[in-house]
C-alpha positions in Angstrom: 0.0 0.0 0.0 1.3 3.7 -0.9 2.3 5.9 1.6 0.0 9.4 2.5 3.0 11.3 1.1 2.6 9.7 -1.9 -1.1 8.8 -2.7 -2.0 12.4 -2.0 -0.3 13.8 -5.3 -1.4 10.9 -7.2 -4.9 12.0 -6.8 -4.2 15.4 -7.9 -2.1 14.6 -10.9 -5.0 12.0 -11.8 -7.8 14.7 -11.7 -5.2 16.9 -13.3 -4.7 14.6 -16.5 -8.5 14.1 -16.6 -9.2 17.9 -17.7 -9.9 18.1 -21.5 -8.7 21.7 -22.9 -9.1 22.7 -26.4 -6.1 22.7 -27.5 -4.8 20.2 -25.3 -1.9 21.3 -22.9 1.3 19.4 -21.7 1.6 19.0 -18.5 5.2 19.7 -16.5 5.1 17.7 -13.7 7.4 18.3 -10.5 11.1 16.8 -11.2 10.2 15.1 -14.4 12.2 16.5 -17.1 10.2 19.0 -19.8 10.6 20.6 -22.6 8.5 23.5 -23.1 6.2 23.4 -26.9 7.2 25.4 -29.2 4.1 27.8 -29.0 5.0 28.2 -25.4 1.8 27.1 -23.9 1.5 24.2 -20.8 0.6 23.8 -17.5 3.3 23.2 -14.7 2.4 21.5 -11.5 3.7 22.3 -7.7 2.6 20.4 -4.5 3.1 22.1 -1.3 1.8 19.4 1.6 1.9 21.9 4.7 1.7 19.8 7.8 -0.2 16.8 9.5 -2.1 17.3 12.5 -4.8 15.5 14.5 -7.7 17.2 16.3 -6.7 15.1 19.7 -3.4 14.1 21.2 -3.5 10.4 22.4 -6.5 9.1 20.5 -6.8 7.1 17.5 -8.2 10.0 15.5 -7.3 9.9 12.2 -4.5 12.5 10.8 -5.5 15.3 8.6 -3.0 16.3 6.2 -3.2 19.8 4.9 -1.4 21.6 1.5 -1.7 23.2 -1.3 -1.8 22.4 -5.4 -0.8 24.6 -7.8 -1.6 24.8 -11.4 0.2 27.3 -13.3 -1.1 28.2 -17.1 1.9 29.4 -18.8 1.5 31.3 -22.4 4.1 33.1 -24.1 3.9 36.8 -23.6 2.9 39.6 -25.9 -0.6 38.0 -26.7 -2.5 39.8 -23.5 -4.0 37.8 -20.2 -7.2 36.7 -21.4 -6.8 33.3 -22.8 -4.4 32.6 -20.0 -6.8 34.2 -17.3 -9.4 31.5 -19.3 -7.5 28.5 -19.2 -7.2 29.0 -15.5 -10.6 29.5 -14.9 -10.8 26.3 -16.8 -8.5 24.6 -14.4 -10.2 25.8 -11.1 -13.8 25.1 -12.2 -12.1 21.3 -12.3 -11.0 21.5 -9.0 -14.4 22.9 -7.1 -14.8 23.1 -3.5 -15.7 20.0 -2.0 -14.9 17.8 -4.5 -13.6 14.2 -2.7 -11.4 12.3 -4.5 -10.8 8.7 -3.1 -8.1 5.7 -3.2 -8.1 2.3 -3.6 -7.9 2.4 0.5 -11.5 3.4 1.8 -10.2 5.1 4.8 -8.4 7.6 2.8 -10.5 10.3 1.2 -8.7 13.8 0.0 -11.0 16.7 -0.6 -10.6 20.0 -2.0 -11.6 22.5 0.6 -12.8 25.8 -1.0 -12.8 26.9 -4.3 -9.5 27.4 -5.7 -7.7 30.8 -6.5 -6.6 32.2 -9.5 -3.4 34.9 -9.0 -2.9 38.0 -10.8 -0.8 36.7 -13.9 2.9 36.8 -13.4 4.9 38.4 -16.0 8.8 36.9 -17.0 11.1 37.6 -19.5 9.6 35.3 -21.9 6.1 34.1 -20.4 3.1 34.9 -18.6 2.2 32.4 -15.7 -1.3 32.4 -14.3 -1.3 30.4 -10.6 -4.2 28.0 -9.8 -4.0 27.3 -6.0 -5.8 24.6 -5.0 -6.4 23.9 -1.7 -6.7 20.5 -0.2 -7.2 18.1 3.2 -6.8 14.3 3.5 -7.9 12.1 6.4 -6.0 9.4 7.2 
């Protein structure tokens, strides 16, 4: 059976890969080696697990485990914010508050909990990023 640590972001990244865009995106995935398309337009993934915590010390109460999962739309820059500002709507509205996504183990359920945010778009030399942070909670 697969750790908390790592079921947690398999869930994501599975919900993640299940979001149909038109055109279809790739996807770069924390630590897996990417090379940006040439029309500079993909998603990049970060997962930020915060910290564990159970509501009472010495009981068998399960463990929540809190974090964060972020979605960044990147499109090249010099084409304006709206289509990247759209694409992340896209990418929240997949992620809505409360949705539960379950494992193979049935005492392990992670939900989102509240509707995610989409960040003023970031500007770089050569992109424009548009963060999706998704918030998250599994009990374990």
């Amino acid at each position: 059976m697969a750790t908390a640590e790592a079921t947690i972001p398999v869930l994501l990244n599975d919900r993640l890969e299940d979001l149909v865009l038109s055109p279809a995106l790739p996807i770069s995935w924390p630590e897996v080696p990417f090379t940006p398309p040439s029309d500079g337009k993909y998603l990049e993934v970060r997962f930020l697990p915060n910290f564990v915590a159970r509501d009472y010390v010495g009981t068998a109460d399960p463990h929540r485990h809190v974090g964060l999962y972020q979605v960044s739309v990147v499109h090249p820059r010099g084409a304006g914010i709206i289509k990247a500002v759209e694409v992340a709507g896209l990418v929240a509205a997949h992620f809505p508050a409360d949705l539960a996504l379950d494992s193979a183990d049935p005492e392990f359920r992670l939900v989102v909990t509240s509707k995610p945010s989409v960040a003023a778009p970031l500007t770089e030399e050569k992109s424009l990023r548009v963060p999706v942070t998704i918030p998250w909670r599994a009990i374990i």
